[in-house]
N, CA, C and O atoms as a printed pandas DataFrame, in Angstrom:
     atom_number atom_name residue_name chain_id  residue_number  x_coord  y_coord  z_coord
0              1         N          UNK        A               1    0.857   -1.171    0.000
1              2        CA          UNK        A               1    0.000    0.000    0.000
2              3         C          UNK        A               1    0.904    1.235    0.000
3              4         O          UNK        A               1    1.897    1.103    0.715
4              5         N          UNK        A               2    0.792    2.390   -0.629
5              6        CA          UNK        A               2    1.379    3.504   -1.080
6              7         C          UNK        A               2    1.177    4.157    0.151
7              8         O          UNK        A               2    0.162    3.892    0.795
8              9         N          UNK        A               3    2.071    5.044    0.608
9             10        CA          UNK        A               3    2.110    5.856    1.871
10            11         C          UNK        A               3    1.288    6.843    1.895
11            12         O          UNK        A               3    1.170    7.498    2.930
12            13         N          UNK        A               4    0.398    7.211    0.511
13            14        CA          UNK        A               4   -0.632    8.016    0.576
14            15         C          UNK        A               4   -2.164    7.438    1.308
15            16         O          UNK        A               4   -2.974    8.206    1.827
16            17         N          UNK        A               5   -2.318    6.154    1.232
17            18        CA          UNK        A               5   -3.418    5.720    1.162
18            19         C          UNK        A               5   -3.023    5.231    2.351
19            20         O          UNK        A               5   -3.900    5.355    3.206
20            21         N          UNK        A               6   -1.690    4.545    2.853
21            22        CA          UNK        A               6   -1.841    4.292    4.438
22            23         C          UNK        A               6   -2.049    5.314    5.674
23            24         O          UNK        A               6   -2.359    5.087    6.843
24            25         N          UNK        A               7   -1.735    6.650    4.920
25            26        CA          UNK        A               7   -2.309    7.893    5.496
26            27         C          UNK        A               7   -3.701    8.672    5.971
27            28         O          UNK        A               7   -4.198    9.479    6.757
28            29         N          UNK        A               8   -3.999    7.465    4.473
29            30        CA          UNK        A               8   -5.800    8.077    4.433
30            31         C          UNK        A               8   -6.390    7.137    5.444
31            32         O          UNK        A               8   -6.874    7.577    6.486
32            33         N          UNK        A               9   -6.364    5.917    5.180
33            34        CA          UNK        A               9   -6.949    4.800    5.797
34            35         C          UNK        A               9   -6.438    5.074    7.605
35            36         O          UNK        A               9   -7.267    5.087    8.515
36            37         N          UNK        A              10   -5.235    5.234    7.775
37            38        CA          UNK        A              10   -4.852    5.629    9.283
38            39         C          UNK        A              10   -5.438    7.002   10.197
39            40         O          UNK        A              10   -5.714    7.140   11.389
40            41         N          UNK        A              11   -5.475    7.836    9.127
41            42        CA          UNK        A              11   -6.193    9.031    9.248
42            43         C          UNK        A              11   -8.068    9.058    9.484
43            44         O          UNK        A              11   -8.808    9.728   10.204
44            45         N          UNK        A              12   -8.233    8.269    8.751
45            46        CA          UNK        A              12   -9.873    8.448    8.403
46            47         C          UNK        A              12  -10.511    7.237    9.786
47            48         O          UNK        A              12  -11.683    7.227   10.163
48            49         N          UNK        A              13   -9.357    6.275   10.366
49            50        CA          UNK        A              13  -10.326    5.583   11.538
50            51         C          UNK        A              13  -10.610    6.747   12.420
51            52         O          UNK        A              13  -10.156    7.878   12.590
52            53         N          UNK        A              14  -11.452    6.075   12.860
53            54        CA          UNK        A              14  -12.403    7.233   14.113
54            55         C          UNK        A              14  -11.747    7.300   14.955
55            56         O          UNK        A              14  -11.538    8.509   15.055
56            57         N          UNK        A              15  -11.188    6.783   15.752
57            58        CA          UNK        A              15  -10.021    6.854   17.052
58            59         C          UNK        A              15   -8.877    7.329   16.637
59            60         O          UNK        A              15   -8.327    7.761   17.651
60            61         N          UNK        A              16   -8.123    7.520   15.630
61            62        CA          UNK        A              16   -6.916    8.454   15.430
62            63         C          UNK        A              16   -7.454   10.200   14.985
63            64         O          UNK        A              16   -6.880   11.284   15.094
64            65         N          UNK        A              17   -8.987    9.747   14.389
65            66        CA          UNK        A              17   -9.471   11.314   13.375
66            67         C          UNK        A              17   -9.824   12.095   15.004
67            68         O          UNK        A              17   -9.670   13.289   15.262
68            69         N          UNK        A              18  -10.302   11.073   15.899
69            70        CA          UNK        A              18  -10.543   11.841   17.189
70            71         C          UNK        A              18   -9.690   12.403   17.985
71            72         O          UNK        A              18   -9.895   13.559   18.356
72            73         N          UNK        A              19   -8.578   11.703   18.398
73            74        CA          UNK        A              19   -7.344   12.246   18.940
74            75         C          UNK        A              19   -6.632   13.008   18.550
75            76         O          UNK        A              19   -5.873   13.553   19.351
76            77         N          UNK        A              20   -6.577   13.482   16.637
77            78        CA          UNK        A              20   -6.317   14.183   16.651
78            79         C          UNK        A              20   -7.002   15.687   16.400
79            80         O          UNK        A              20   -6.435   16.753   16.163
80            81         N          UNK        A              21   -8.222   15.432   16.519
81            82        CA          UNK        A              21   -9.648   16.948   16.128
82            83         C          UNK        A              21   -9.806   16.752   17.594
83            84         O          UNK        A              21  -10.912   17.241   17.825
84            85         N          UNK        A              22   -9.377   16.365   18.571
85            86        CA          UNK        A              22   -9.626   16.702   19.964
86            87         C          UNK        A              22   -7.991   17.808   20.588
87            88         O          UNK        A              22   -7.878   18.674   21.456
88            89         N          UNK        A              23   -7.133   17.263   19.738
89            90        CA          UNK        A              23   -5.658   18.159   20.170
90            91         C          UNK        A              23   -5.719   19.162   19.253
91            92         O          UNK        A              23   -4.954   20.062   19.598
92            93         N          UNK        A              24   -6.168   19.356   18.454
93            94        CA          UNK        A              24   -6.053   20.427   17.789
94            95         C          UNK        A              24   -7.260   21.699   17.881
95            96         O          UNK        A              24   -7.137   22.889   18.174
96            97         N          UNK        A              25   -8.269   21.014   17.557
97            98        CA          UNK        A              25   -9.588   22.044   17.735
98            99         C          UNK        A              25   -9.568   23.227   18.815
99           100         O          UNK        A              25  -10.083   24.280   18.440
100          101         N          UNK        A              26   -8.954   23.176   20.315
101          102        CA          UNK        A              26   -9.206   24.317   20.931
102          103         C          UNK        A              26   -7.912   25.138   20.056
103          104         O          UNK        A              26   -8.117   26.347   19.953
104          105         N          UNK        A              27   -6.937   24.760   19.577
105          106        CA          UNK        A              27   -6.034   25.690   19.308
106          107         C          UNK        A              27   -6.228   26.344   17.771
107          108         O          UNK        A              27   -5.636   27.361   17.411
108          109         N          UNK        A              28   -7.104   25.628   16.980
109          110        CA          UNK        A              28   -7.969   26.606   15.733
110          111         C          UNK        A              28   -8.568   27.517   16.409
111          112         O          UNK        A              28   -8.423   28.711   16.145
112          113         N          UNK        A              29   -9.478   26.990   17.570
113          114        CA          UNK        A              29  -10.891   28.236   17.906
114          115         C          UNK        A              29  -10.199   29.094   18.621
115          116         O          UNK        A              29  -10.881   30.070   18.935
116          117         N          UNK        A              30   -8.755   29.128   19.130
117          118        CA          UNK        A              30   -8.404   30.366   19.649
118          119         C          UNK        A              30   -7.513   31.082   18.606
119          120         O          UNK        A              30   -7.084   32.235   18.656
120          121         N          UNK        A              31   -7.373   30.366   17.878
121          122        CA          UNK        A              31   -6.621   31.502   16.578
122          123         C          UNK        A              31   -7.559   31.940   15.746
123          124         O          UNK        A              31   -7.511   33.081   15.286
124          125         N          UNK        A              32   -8.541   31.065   15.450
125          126        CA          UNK        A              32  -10.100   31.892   14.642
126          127         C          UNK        A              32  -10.511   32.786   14.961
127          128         O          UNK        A              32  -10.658   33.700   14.149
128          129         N          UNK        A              33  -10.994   32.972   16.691
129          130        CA          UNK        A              33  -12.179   33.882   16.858
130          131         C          UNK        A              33  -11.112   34.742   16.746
131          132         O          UNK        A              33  -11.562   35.259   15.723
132          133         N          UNK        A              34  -10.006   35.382   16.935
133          134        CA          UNK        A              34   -9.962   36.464   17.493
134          135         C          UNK        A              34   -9.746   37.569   15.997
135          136         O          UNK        A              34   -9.846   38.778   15.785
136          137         N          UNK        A              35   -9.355   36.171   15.080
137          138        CA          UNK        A              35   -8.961   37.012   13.766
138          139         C          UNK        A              35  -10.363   36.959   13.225
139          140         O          UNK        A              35  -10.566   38.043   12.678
140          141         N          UNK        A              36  -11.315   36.265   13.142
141          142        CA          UNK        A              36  -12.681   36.358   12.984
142          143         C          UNK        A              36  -13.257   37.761   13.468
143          144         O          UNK        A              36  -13.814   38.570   12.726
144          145         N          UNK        A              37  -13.023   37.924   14.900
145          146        CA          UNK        A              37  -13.153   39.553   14.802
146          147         C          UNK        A              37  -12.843   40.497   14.607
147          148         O          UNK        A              37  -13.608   41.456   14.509
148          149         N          UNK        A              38  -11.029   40.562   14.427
149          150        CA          UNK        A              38  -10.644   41.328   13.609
150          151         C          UNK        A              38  -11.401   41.477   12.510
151          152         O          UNK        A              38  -12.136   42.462   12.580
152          153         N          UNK        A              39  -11.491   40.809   11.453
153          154        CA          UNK        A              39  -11.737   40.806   10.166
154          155         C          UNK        A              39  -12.936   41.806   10.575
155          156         O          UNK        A              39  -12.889   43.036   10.616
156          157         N          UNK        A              40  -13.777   41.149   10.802
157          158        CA          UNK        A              40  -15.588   41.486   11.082
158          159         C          UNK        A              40  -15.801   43.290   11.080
159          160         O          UNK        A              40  -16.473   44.090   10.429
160          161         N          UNK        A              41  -14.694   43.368   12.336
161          162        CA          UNK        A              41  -14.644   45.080   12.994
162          163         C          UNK        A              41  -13.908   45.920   11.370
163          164         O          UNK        A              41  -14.439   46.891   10.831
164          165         N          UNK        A              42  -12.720   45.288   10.908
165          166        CA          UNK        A              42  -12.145   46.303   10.134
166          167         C          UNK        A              42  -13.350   46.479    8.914
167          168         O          UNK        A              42  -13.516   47.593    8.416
168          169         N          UNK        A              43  -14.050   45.486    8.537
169          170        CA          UNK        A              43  -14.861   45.687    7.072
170          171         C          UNK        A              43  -16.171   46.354    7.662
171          172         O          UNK        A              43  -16.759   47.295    7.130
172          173         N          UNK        A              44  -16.510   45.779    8.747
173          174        CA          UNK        A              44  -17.990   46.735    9.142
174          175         C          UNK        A              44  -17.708   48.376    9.504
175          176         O          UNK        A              44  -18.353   49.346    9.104
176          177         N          UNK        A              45  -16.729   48.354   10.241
177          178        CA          UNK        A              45  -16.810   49.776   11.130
178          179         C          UNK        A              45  -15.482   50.375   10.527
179          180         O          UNK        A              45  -15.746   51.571   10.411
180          181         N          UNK        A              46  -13.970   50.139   10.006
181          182        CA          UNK        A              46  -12.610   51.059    9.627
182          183         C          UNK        A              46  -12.896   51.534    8.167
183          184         O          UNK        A              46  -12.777   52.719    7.859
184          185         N          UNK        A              47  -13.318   50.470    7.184
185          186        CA          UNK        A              47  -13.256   50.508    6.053
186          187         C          UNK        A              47  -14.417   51.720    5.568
187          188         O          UNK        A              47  -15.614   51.506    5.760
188          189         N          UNK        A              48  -13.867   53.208    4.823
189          190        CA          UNK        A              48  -14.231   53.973    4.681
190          191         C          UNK        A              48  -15.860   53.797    3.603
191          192         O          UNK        A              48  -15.664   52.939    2.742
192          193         N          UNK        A              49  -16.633   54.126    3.555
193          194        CA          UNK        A              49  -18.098   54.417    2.773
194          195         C          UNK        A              49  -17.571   54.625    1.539
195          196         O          UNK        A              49  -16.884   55.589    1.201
196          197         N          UNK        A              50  -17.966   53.536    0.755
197          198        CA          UNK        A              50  -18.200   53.959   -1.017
198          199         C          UNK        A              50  -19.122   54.781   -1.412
199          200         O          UNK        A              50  -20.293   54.938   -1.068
200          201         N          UNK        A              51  -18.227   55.457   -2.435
201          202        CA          UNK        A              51  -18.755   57.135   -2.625
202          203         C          UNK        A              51  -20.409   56.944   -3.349
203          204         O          UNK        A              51  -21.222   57.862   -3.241
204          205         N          UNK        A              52  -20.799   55.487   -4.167
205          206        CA          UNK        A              52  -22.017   55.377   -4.745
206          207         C          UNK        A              52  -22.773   54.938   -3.683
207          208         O          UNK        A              52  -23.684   55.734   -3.454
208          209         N          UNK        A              53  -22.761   53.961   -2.920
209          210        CA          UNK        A              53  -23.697   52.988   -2.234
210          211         C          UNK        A              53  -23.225   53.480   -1.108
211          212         O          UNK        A              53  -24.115   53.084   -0.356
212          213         N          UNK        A              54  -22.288   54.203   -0.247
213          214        CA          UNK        A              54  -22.624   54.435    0.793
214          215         C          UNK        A              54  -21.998   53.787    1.582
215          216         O          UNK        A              54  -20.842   53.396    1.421
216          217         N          UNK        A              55  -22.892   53.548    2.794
217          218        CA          UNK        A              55  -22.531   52.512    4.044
218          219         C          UNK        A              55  -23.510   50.852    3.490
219          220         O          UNK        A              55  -23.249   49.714    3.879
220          221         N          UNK        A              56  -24.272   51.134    2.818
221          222        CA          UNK        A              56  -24.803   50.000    2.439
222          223         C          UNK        A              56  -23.926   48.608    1.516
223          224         O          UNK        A              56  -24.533   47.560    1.296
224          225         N          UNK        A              57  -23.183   48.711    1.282
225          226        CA          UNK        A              57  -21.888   48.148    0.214
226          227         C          UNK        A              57  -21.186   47.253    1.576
227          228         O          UNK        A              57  -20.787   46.144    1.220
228          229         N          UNK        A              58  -21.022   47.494    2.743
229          230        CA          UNK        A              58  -20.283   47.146    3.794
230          231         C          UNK        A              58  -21.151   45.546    3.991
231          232         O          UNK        A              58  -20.385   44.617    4.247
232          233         N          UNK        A              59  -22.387   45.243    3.907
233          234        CA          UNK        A              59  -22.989   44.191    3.790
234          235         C          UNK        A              59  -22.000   42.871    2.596
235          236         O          UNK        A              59  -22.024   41.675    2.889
236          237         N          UNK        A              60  -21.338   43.310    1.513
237          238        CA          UNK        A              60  -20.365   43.072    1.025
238          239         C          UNK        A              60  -19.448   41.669    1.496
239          240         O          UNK        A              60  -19.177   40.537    1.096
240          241         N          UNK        A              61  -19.147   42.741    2.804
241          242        CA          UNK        A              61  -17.986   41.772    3.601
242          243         C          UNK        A              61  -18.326   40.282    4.479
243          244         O          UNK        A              61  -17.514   39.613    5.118
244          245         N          UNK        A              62  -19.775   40.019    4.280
245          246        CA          UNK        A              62  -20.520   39.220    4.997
246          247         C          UNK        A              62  -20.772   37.935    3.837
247          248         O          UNK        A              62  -20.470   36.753    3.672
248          249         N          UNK        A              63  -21.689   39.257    3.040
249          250        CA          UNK        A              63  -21.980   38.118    1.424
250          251         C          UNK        A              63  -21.063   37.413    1.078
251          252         O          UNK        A              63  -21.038   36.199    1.283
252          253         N          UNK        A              64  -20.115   38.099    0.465
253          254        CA          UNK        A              64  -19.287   37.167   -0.402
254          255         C          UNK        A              64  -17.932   36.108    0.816
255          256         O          UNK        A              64  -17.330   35.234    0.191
256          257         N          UNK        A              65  -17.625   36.207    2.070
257          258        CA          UNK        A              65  -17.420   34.951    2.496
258          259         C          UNK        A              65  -18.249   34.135    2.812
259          260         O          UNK        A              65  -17.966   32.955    3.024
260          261         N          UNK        A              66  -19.716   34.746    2.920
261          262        CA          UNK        A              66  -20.622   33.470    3.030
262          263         C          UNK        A              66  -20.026   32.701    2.029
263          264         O          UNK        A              66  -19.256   31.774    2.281
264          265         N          UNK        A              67  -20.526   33.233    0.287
265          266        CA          UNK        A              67  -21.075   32.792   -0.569
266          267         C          UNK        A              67  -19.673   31.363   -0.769
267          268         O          UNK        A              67  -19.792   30.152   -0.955
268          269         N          UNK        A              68  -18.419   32.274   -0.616
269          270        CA          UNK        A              68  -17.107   31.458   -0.769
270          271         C          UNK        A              68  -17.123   30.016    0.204
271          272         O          UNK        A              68  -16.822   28.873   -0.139
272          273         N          UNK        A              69  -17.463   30.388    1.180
273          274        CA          UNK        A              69  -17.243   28.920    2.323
274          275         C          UNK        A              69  -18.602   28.240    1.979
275          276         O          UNK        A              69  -18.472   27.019    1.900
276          277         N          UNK        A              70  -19.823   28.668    1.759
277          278        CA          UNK        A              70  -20.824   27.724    0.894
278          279         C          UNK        A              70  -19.971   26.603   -0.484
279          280         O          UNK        A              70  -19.893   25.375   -0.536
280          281         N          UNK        A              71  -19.566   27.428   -1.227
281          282        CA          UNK        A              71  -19.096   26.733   -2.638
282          283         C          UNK        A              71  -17.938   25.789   -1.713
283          284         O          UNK        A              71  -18.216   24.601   -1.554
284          285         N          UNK        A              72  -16.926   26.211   -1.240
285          286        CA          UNK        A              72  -16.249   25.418   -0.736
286          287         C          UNK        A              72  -16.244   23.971    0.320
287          288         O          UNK        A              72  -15.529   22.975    0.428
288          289         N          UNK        A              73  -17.591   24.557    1.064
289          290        CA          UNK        A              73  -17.906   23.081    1.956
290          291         C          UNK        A              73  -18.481   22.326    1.025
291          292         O          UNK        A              73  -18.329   21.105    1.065
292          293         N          UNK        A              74  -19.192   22.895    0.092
293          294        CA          UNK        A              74  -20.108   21.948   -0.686
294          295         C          UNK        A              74  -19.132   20.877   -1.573
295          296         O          UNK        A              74  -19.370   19.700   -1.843
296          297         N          UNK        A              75  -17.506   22.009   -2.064
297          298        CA          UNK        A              75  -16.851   20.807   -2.521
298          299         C          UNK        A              75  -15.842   19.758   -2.087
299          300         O          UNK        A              75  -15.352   18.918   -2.842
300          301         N          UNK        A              76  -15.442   19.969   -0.078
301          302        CA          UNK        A              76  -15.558   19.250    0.875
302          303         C          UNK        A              76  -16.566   18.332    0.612
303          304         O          UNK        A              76  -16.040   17.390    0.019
304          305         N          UNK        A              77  -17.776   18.136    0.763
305          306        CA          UNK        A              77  -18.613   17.091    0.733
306          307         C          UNK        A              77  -18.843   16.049   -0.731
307          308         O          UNK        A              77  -19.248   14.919   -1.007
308          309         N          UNK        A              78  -18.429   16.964   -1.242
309          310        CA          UNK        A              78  -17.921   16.037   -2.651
310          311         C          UNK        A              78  -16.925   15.255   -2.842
311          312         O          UNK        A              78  -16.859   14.142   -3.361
312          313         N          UNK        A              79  -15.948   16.105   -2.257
313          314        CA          UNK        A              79  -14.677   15.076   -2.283
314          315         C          UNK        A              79  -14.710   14.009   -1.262
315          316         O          UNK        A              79  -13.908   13.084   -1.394
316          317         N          UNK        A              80  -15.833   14.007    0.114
317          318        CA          UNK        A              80  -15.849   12.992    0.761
318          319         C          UNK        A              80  -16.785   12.045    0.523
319          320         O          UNK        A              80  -16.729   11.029    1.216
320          321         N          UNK        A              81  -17.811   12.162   -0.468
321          322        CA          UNK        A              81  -18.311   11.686   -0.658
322          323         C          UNK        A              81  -17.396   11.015   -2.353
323          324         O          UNK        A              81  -18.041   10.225   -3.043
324          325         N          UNK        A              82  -16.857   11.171   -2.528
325          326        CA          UNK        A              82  -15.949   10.182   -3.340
326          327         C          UNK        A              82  -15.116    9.908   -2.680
327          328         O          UNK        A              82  -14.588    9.409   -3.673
328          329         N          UNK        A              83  -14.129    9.651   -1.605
329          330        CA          UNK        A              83  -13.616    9.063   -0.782
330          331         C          UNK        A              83  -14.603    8.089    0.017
331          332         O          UNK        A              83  -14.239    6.932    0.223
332          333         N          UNK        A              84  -15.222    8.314    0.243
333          334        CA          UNK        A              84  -16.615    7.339    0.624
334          335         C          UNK        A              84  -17.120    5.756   -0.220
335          336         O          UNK        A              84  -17.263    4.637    0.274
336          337         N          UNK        A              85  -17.287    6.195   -1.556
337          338        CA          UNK        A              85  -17.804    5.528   -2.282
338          339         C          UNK        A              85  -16.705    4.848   -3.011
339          340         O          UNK        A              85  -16.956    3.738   -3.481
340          341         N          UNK        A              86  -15.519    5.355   -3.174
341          342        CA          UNK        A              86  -14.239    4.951   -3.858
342          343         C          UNK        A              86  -13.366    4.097   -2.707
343          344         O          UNK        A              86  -13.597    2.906   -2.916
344          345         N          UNK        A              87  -12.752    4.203   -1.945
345          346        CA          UNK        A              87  -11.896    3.618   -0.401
346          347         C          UNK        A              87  -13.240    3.212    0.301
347          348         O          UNK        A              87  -13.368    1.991    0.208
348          349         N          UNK        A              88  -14.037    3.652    0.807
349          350        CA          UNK        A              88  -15.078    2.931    1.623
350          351         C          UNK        A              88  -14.529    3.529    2.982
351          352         O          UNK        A              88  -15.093    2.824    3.820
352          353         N          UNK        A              89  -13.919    4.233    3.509
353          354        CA          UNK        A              89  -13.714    5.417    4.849
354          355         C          UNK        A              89  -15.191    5.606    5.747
355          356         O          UNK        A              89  -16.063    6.441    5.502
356          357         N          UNK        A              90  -15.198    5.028    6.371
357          358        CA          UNK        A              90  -16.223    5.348    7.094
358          359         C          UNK        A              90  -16.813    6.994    7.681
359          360         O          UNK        A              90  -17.842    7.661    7.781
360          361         N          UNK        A              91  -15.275    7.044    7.969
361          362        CA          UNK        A              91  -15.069    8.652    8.560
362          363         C          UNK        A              91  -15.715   10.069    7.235
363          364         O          UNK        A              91  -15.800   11.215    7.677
364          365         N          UNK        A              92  -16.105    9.809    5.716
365          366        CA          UNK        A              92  -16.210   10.039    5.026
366          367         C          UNK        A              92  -17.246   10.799    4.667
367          368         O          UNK        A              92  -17.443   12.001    4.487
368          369         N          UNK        A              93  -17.996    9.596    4.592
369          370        CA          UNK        A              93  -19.599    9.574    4.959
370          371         C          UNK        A              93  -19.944   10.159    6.300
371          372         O          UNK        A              93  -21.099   10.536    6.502
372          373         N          UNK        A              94  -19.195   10.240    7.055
373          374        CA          UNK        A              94  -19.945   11.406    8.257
374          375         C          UNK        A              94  -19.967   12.370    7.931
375          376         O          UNK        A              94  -21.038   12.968    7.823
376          377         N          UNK        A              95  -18.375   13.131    7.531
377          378        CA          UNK        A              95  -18.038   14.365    7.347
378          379         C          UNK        A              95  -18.986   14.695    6.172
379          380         O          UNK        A              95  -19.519   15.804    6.149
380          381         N          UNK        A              96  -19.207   13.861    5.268
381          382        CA          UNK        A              96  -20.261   14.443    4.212
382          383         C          UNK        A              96  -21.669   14.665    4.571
383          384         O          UNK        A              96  -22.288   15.635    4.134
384          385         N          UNK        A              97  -22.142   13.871    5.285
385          386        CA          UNK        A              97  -23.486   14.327    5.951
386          387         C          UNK        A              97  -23.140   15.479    7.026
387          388         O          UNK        A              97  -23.997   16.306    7.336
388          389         N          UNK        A              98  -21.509   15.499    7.722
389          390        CA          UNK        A              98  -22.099   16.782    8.295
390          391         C          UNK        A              98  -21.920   17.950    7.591
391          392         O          UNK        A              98  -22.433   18.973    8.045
392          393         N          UNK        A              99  -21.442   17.981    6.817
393          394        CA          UNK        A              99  -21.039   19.090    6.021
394          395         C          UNK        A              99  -22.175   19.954    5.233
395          396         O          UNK        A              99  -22.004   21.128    4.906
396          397         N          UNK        A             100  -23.358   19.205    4.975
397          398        CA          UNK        A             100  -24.892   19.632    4.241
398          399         C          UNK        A             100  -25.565   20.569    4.966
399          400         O          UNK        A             100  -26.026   21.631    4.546
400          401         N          UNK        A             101  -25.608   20.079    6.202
401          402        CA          UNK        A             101  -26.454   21.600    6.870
402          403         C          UNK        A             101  -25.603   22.372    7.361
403          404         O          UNK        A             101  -26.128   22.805    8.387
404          405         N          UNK        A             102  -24.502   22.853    7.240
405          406        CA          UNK        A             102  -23.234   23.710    7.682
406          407         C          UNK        A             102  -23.504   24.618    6.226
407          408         O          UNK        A             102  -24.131   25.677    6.228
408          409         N          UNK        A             103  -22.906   23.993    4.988
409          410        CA          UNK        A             103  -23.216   24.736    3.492
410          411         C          UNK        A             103  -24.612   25.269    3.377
411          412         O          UNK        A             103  -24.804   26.352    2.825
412          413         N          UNK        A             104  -25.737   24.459    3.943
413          414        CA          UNK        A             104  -27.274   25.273    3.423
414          415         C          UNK        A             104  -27.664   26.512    4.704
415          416         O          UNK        A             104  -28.642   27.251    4.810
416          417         N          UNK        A             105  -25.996   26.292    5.884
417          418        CA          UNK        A             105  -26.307   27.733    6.633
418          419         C          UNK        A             105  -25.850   28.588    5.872
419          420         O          UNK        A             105  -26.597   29.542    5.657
420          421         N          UNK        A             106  -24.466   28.582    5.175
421          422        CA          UNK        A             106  -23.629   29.558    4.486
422          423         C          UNK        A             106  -24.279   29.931    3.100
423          424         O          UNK        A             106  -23.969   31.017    2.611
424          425         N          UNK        A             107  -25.015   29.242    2.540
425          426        CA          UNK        A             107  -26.303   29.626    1.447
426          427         C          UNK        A             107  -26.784   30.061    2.197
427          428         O          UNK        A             107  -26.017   30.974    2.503
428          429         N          UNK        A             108  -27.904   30.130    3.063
429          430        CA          UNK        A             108  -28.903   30.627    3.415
430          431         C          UNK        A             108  -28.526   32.406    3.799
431          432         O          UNK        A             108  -29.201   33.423    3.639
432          433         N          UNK        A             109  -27.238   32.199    4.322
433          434        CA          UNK        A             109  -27.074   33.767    4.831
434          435         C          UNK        A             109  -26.671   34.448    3.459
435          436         O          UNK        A             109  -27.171   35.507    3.081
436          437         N          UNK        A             110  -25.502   33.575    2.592
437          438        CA          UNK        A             110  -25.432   34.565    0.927
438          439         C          UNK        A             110  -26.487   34.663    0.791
439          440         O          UNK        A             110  -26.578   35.870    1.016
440          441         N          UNK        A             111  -28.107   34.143    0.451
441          442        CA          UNK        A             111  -28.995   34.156   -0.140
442          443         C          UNK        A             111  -29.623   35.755    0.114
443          444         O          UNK        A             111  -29.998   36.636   -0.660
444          445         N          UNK        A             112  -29.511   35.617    1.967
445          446        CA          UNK        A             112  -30.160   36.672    2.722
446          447         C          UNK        A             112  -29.839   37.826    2.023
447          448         O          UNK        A             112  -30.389   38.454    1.118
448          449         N          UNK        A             113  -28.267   38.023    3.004
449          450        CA          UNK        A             113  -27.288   39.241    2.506
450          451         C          UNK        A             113  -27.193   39.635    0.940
451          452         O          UNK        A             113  -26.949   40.789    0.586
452          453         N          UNK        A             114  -27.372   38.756    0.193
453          454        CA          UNK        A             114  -27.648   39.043   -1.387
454          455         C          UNK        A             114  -28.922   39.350   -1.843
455          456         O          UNK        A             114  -28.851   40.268   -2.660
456          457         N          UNK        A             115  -29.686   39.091   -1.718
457          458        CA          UNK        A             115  -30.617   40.228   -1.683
458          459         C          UNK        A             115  -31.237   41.606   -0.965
459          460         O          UNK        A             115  -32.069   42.445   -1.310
460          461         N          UNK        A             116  -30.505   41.427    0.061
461          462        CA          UNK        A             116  -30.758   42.618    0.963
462          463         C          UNK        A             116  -29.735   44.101    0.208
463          464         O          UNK        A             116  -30.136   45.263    0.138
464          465         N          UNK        A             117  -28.646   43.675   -0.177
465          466        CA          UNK        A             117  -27.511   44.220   -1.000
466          467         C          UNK        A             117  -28.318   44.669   -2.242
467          468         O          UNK        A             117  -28.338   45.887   -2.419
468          469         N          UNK        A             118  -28.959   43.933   -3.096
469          470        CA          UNK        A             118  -29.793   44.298   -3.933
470          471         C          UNK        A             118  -31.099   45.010   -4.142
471          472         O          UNK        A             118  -31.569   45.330   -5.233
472          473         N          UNK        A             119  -31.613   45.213   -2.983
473          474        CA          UNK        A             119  -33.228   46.030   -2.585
474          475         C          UNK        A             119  -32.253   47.165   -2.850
475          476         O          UNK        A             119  -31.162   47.412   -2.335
476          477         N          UNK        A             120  -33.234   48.047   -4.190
477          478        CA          UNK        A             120  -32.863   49.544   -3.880
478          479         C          UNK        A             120  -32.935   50.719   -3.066
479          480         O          UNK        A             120  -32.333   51.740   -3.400
């Protein structure tokens, strides 16, 4: 077996995918939130008013990473769902079912914010 696939297969059991999304996860969510709010504060409140639209354009900064991490989980769940059906990963098929209502939150808010952006 190729050292790629003994990676996947070692990776994808549930007791190694756990030990290691249990050592790592608090140390994403403390490097996320804080740049998560950075981001949030500089595009809502620093970033100066476009001279056509105003303060209304600032909705902007919401839409389009929705719209980006929508397209992107959705092609997360694609690729696990061919890792699924191709290797047979058990771990696969979770992440792809969880991944569906995570993407139809990140649609749902582009959907919002994109039309709200659009009401004249």
């Amino acid at each position: 077996m190729n050292p790629v696939m003994r990676w996947l297969h070692w990776f994808g059991a549930p007791p190694n995918f756990h030990a290691f999304a249990t050592r790592w996860a608090p140390w994403c969510f403390i490097l996320a939130l804080p740049l998560m709010v950075f981001g949030l504060w500089q595009g809502l409140f620093v970033v100066p008013a476009d001279y056509q639209q105003g303060d209304s354009y600032r909705i902007l900064f919401i839409h389009v990473p929705a719209a980006w991490m929508s397209l992107f989980i959705y092609g997360v769940m694609a690729l696990n769902g061919f890792i699924a059906l191709v290797w047979r990963i058990k771990l696969s098929e979770v992440l792809a079912m969880c991944c569906a209502p995570i993407g139809a939150g990140f649609t749902l808010v582009t959907l919002a914010t994109g039309s709200i952006w659009g009401k004249p």
